[in-house]
C-alpha positions as CSV (number, residue, x, y, z in Angstrom):
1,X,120.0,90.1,75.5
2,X,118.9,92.7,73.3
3,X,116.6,91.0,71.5
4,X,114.9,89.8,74.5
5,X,114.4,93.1,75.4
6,X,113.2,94.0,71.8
7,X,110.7,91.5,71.9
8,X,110.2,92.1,75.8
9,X,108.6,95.7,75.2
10,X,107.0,94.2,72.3
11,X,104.8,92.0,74.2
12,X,105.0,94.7,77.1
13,X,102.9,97.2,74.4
14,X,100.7,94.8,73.7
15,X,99.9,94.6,77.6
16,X,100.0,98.1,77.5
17,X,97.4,98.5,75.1
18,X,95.1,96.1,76.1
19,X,94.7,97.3,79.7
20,X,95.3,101.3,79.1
21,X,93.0,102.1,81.8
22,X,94.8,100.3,84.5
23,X,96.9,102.6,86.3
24,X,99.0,99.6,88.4
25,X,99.3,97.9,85.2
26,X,100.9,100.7,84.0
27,X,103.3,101.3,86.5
28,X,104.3,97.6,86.7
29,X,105.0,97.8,83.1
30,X,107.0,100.7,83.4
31,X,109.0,99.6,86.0
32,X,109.7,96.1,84.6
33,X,110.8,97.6,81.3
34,X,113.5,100.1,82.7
35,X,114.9,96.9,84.8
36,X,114.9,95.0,81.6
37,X,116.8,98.1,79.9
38,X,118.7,98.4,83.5
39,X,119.7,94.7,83.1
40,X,121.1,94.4,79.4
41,X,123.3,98.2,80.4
42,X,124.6,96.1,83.6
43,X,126.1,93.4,81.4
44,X,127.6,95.8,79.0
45,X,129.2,97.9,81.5
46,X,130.6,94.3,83.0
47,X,132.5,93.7,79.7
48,X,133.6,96.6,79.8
49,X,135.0,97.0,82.8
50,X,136.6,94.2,82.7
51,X,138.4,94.5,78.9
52,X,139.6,98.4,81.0
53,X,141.1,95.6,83.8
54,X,139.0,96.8,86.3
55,X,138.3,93.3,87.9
56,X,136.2,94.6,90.8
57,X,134.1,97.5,89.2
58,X,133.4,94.3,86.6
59,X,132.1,92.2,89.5
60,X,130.3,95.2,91.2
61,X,128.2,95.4,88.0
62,X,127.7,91.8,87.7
63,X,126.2,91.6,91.3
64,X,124.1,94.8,90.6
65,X,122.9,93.2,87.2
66,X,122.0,89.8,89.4
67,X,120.0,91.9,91.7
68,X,118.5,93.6,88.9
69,X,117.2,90.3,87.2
70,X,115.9,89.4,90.8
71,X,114.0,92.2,90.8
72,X,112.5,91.4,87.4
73,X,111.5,88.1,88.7
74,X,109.7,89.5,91.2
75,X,108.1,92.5,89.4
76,X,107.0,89.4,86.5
77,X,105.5,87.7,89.0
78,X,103.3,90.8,90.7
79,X,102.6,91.3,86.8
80,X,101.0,87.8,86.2
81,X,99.0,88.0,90.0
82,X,98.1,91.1,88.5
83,X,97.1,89.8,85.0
84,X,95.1,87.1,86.5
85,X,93.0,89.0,89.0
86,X,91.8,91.4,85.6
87,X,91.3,87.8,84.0
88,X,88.6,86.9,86.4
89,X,86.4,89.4,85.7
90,X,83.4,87.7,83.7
91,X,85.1,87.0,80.0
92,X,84.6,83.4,79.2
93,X,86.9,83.3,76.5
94,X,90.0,84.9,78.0
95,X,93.1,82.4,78.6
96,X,94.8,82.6,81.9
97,X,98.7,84.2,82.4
98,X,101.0,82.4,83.8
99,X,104.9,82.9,83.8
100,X,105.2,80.6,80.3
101,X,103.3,83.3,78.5
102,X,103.8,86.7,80.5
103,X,108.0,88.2,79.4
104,X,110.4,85.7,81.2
105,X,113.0,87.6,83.4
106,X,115.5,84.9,83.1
C-alpha cells in the first residue's frame, strides 16, 4: 500500500494545485489523504498485533482499517461529484472525472 499512497497524494497535489481556490476541495483532499495515511497505519498495526499474539487487537484493527477504506470510498466519490460540478463550468476542453481517473480507494 505505500506506494498507492505515494502516488495517491501525488495525484492529490495535482488536484490540489489546480483548484487552490476551492475551499471544499481542499478539505475533501485533506480528509481523504489522512484516511489514506489512516488506512496503510491500520494494516501495519494489524501485523503487528498479530506477530505480538494479540488475535483480537489484530482483528479490532482490521475492522477499523475496513471502515476506514469505506470511508475513503465514500469521501472519493463526494470528490468526483465534486470534480464534475467545477467541470461544468464553461471549458470546452476539460475531460470529465469519473472514479477510473480520480485516486481509487480500493
Amino acid at each position: 500500500m505505500p506506494s498507492d499512497a505515494t502516488d495517491a497524494s501525488l495525484r492529490l497535489s495535482d488536484l490540489r494545485r489546480a483548484q487552490a481556490a476551492d475551499v471544499s476541495l481542499e478539505n475533501l483532499l485533506n480528509a481523504i489523504t489522512g484516511k489514506i495515511q489512516n488506512c496503510a497505519r491500520l494494516t501495519v498495526f494489524e501485523y503487528e498485533a498479530g506477530n505480538d499474539g494479540h488475535e483480537a487487537l489484530a482483528v479490532a484493527f482490521r475492522s477499523l482499517g475496513e471502515i476506514e477504506r469505506e470511508s475513503v470510498r465514500t469521501l472519493l466519490d463526494h470528490l468526483r461529484r465534486h470534480l464534475n460540478e467545477i467541470q461544468e463550468e464553461p471549458a470546452p476542453a476539460r475531460a470529465r472525472f469519473t472514479s477510473s481517473n480520480v485516486v481509487s480507494g480500493r
